[in-house]
DRENGUDO-789003 format. One record per residue (C-alpha): x, z, y; residue in one letter. Coordinates in steps of 0.02 Angstrom, whole numbers. Last residue first. Example, Ala and Ser with C-alpha at 12.3 -4.5 7.8 and 13.67 -1.06 7.14 Angstrom:
BEGIN
<r><X>684</X><Z>357</Z><Y>-53</Y><residu>S</residu></r>
<r><X>615</X><Z>390</Z><Y>-225</Y><residu>A</residu></r>
END
This chain:
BEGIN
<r><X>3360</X><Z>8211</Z><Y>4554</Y><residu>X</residu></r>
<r><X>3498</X><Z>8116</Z><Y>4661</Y><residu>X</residu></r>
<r><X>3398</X><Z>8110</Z><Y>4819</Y><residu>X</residu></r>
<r><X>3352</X><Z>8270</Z><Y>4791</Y><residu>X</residu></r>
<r><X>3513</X><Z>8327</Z><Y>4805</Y><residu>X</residu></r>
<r><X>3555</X><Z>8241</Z><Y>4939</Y><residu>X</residu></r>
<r><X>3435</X><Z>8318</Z><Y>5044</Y><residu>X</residu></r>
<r><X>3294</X><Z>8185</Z><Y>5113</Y><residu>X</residu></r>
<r><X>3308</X><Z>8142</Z><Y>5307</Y><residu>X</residu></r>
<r><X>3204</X><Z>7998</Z><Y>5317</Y><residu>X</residu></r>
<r><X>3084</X><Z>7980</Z><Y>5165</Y><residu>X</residu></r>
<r><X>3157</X><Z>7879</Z><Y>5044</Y><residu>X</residu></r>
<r><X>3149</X><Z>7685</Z><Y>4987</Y><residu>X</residu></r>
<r><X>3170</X><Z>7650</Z><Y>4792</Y><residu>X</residu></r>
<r><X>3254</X><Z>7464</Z><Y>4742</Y><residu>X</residu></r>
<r><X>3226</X><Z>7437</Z><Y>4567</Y><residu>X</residu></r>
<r><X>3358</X><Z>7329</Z><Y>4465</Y><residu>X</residu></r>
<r><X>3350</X><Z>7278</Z><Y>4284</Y><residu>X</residu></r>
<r><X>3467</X><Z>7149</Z><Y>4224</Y><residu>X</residu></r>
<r><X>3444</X><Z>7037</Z><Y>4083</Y><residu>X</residu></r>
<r><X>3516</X><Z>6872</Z><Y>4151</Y><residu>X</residu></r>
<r><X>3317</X><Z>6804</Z><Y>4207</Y><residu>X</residu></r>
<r><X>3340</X><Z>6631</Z><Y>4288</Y><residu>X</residu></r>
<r><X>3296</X><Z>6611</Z><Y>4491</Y><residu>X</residu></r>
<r><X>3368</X><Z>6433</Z><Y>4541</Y><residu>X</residu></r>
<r><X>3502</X><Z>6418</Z><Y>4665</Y><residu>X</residu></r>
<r><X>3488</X><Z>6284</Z><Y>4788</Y><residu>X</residu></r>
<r><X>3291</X><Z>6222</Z><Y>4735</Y><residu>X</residu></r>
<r><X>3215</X><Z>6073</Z><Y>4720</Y><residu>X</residu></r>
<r><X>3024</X><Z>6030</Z><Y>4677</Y><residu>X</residu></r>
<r><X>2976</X><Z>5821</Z><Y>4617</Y><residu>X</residu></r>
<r><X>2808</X><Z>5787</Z><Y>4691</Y><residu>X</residu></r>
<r><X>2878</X><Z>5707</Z><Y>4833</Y><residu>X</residu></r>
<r><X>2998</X><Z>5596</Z><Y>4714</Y><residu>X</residu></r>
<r><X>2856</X><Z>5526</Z><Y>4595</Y><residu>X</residu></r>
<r><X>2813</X><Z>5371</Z><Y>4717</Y><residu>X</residu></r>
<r><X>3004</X><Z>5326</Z><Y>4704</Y><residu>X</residu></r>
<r><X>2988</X><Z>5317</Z><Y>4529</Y><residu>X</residu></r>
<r><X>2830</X><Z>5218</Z><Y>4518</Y><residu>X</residu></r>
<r><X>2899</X><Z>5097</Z><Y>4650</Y><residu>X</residu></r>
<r><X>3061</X><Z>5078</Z><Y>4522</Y><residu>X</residu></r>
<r><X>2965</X><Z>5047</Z><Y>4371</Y><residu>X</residu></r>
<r><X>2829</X><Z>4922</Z><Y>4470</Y><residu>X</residu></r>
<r><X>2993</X><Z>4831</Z><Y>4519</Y><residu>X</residu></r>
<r><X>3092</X><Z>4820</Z><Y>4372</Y><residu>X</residu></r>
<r><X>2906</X><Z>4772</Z><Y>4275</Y><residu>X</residu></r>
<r><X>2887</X><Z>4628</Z><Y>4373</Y><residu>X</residu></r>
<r><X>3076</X><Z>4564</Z><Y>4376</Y><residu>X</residu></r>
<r><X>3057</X><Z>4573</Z><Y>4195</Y><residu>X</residu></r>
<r><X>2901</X><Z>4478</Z><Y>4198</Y><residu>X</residu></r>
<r><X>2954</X><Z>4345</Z><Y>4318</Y><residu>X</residu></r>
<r><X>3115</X><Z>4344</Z><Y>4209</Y><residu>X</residu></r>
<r><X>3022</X><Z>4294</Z><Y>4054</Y><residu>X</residu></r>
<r><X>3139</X><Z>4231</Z><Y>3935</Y><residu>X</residu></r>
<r><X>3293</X><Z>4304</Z><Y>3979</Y><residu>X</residu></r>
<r><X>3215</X><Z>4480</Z><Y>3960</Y><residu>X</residu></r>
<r><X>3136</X><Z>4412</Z><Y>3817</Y><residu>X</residu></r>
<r><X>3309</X><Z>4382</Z><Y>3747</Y><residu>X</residu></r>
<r><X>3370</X><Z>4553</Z><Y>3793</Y><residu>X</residu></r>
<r><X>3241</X><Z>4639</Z><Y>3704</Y><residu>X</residu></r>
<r><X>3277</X><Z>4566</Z><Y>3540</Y><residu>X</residu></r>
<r><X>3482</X><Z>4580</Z><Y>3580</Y><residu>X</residu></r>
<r><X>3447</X><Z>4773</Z><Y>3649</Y><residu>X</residu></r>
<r><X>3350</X><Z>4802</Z><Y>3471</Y><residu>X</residu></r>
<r><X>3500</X><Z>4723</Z><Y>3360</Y><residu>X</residu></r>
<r><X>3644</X><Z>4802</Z><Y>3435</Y><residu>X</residu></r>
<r><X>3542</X><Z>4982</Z><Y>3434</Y><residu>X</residu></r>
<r><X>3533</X><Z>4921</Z><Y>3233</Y><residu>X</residu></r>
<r><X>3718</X><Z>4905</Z><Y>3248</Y><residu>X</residu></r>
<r><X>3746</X><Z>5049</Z><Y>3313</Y><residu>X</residu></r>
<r><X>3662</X><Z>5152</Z><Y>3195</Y><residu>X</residu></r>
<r><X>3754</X><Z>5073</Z><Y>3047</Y><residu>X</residu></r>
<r><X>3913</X><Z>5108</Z><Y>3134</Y><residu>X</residu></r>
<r><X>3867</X><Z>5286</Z><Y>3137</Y><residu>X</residu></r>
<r><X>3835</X><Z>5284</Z><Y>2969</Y><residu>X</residu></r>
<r><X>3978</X><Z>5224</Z><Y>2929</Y><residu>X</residu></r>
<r><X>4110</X><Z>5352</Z><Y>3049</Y><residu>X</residu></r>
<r><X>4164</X><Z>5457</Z><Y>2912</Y><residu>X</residu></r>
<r><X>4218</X><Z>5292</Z><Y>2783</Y><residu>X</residu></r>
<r><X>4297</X><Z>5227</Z><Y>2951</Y><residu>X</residu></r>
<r><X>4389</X><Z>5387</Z><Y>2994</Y><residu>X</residu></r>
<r><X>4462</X><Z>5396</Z><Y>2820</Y><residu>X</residu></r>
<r><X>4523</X><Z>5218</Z><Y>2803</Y><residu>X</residu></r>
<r><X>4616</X><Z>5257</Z><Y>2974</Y><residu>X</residu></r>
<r><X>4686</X><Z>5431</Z><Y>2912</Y><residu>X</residu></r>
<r><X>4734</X><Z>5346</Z><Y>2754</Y><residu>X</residu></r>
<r><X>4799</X><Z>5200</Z><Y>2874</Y><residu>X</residu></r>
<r><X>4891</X><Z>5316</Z><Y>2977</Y><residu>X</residu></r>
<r><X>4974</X><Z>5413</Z><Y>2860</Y><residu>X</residu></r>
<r><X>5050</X><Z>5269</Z><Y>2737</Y><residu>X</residu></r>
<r><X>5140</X><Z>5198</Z><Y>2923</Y><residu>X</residu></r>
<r><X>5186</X><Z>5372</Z><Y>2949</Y><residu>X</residu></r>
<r><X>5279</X><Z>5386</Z><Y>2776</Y><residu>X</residu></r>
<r><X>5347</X><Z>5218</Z><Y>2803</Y><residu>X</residu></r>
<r><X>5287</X><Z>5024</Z><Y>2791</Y><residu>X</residu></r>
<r><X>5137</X><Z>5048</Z><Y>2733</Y><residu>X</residu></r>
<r><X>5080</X><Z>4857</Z><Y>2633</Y><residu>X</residu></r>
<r><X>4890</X><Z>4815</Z><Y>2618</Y><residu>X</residu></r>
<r><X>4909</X><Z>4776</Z><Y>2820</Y><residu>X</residu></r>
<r><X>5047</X><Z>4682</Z><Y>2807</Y><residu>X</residu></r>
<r><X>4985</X><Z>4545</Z><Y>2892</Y><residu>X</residu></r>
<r><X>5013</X><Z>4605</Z><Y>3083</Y><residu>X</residu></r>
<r><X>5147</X><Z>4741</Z><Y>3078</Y><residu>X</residu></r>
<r><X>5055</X><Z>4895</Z><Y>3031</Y><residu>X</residu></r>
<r><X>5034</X><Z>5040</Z><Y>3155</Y><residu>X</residu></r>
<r><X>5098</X><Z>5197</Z><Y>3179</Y><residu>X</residu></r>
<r><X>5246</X><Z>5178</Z><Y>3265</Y><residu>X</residu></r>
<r><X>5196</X><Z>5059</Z><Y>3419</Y><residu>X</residu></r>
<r><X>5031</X><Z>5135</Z><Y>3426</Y><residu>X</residu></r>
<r><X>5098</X><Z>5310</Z><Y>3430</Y><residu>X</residu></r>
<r><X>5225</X><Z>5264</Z><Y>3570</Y><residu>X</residu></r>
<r><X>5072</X><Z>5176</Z><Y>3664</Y><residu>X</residu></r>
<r><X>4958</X><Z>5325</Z><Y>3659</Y><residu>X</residu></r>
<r><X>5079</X><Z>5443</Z><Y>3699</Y><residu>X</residu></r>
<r><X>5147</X><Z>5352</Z><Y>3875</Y><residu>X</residu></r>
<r><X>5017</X><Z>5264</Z><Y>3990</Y><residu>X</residu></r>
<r><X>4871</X><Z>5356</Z><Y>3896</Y><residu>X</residu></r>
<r><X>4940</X><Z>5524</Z><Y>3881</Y><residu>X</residu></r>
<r><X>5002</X><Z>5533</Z><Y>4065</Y><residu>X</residu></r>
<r><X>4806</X><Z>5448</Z><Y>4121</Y><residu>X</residu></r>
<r><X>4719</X><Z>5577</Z><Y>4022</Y><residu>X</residu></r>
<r><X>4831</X><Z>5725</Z><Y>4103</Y><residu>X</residu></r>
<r><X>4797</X><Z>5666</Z><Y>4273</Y><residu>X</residu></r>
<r><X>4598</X><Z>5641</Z><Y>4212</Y><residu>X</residu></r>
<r><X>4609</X><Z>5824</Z><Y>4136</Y><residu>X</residu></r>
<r><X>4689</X><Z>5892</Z><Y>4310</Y><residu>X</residu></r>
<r><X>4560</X><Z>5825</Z><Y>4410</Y><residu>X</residu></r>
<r><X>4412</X><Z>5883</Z><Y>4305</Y><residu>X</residu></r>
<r><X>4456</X><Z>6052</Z><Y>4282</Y><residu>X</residu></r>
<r><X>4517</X><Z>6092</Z><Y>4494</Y><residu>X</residu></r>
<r><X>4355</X><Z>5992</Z><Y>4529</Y><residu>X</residu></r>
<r><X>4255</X><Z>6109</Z><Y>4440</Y><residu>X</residu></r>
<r><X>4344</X><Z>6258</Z><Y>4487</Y><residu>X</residu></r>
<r><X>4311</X><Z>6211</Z><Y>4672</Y><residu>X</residu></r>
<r><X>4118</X><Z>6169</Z><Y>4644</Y><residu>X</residu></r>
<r><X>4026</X><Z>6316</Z><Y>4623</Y><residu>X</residu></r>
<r><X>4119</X><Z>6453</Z><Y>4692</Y><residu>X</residu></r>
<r><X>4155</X><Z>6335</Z><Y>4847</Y><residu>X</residu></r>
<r><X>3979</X><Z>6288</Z><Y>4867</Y><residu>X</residu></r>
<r><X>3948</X><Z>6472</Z><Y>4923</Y><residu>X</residu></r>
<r><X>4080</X><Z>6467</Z><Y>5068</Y><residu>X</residu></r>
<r><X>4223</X><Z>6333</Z><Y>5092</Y><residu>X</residu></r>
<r><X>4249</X><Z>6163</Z><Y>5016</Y><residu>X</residu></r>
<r><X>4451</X><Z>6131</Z><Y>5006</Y><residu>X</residu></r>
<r><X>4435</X><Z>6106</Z><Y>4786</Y><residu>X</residu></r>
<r><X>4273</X><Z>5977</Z><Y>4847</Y><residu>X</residu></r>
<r><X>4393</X><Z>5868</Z><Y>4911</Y><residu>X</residu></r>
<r><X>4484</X><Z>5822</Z><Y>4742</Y><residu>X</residu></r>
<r><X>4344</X><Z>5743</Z><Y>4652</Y><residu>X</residu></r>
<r><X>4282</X><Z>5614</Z><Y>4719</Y><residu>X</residu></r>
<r><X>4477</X><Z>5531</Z><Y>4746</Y><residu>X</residu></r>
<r><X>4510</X><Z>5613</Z><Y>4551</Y><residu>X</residu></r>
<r><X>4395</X><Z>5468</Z><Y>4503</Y><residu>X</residu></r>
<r><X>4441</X><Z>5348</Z><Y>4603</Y><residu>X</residu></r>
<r><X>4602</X><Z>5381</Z><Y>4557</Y><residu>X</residu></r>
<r><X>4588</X><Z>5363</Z><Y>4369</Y><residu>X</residu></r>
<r><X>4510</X><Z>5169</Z><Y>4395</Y><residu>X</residu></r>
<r><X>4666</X><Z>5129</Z><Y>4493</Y><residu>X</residu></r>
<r><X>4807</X><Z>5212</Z><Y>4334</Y><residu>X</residu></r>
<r><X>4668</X><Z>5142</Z><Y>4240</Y><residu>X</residu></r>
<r><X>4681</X><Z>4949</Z><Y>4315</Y><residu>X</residu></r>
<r><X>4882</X><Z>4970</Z><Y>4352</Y><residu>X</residu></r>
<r><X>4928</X><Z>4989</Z><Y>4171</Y><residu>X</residu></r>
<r><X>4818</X><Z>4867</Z><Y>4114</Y><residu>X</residu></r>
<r><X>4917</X><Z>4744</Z><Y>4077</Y><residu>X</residu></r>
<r><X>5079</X><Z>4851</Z><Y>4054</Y><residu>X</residu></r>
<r><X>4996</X><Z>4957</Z><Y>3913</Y><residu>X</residu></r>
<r><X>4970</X><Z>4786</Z><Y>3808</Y><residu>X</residu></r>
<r><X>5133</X><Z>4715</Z><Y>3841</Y><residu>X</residu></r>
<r><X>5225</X><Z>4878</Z><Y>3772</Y><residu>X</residu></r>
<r><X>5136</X><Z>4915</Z><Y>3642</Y><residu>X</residu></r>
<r><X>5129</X><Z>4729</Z><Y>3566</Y><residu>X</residu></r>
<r><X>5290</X><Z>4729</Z><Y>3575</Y><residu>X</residu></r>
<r><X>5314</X><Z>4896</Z><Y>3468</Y><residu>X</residu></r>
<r><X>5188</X><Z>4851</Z><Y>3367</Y><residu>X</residu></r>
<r><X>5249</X><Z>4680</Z><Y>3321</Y><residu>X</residu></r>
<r><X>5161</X><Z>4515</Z><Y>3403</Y><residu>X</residu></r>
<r><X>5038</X><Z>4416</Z><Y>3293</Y><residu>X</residu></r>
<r><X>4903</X><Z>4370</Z><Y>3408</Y><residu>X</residu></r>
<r><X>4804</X><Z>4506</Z><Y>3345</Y><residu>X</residu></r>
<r><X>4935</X><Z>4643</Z><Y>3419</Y><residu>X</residu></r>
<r><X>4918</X><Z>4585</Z><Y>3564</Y><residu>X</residu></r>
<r><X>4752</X><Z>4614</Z><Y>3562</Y><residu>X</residu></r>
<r><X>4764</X><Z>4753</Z><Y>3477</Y><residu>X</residu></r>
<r><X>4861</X><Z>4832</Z><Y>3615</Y><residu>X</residu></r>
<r><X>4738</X><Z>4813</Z><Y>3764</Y><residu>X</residu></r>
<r><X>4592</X><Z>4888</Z><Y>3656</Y><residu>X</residu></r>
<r><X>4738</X><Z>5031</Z><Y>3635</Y><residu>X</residu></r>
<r><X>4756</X><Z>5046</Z><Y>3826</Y><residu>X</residu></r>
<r><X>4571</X><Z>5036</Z><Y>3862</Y><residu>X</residu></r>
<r><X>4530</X><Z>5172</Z><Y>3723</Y><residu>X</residu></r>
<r><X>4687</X><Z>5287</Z><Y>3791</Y><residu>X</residu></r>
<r><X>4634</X><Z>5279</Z><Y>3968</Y><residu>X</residu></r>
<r><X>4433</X><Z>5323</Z><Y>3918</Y><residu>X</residu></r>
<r><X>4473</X><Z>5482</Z><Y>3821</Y><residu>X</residu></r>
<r><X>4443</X><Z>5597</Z><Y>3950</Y><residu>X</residu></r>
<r><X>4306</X><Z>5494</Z><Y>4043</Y><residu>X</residu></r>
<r><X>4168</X><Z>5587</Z><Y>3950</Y><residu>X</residu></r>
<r><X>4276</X><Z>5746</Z><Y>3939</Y><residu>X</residu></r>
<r><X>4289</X><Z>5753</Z><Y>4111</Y><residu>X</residu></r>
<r><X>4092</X><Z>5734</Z><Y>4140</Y><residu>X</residu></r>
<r><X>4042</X><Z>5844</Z><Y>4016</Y><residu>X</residu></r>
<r><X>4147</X><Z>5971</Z><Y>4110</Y><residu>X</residu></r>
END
């Protein structure tokens, strides 16, 4: 389930990514809707199957695995169909709506128009810190990344010994099929003397 929900929103970023760009080169929403969800209709509607390709045989696995895995797949398929519907067809009619023409930004053009950038203004004030936070991940990855570039003996050096250590780790690491946990249940298992009366059996 954290998977599906991971990737449930990912058709409706790409397509509205897709959109702004369009819609930064001056184009109105509604055109800009419609050329940005055909470019890249045919890279999610791929990048959705091969998803819903791992996913789907496991709904035909029989036995034990089957309890496990069958609903799982059954979830995660049908949320990454219903992403892909949303995102080829709800995303771009809201986009095409609800946006601003390019350089009227200050200016809502309708009720809906006045809606979504108070909504949008809102969601940016909420979403500050986390922007903040990003950034300064931005930062550290840049620093790092231009040592990386720097030194690739080094990196390649420390990749490798990484990796070996990793690898070394794996016999110690345990496994198990279906872990013991405690669900609160008592159970005591009583054997009786062959030919016990019912009734002490009971008792």
């Amino acid at each position: 389930l954290a998977l599906g929900i991971g990737m449930l929103v990912d058709n409706s970023i790409v397509v509205l990514e897709s959109i702004f760009c369009y819609r930064d080169e001056g184009l109105s929403p509604r055109d800009a809707a419609i050329k940005g969800t055909d470019e890249v209709a045919m890279a999610i509607v791929a990048s959705t199957l091969t998803s819903i390709i791992v996913f789907v045989p496991m709904m035909f696995i029989q036995g034990i695995p089957s309890v496990l895995l069958s609903q799982l797949a059954f979830v995660v398929t049908a949320s990454q169909i219903s992403s892909l519907f949303v995102g080829l067809t709800l995303t771009p009619m809201l986009a095409a709506y609800l946006l601003e023409p390019k350089g009227e930004v200050g200016r809502a053009i309708s009720f809906w128009g006045r809606l979504s950038q108070g909504f949008g203004h809102f969601v940016q004030w909420l979403l500050t810190p986390a922007r903040w936070m990003v950034l300064a991940i931005e930062k550290v990855y840049e620093a790092i990344l231009k040592v990386a570039l720097a030194w690739p003996g080094v990196t390649l050096t420390l990749v490798l010994l990484a990796a070996s250590t990793t690898v070394g780790l794996l016999p110690r690491i345990g496994s198990d099929f279906l872990p013991k946990t405690d669900d609160g249940r008592i159970s005591i298992t009583g054997q009786m003397p062959p030919g016990i009366q019912l009734e002490d059996l009971a008792r």
